[in-house]
N, C-alpha and C positions, 0 to 999 in steps of 0.2 A: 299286704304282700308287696302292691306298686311302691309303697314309701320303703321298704327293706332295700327292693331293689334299687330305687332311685338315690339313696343312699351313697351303696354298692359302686353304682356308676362312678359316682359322683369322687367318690376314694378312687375308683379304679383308673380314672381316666387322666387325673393330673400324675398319676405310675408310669403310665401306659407313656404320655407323651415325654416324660426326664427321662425313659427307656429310649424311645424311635428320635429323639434329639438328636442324641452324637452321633448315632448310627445314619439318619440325614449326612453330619455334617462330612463323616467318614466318605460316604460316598461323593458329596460335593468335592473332597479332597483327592481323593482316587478318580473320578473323572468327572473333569472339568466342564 
């Protein structure tokens, strides 16, 4: 089950961060 989820993570988190990226940068651009 730990190696299913570790997995999981592992897909999940390189999504997670090309998602909260632009949305960073968005905000960088909106206030400065």
């Amino acid at each position: 089950m730990s190696l299913l989820w570790l997995a999981f993570a592992i897909l999940l988190l390189p999504a997670l961060w090309f998602l909260v990226a632009p949305l960073r940068r968005a905000r960088l651009v909106l206030c400065p």
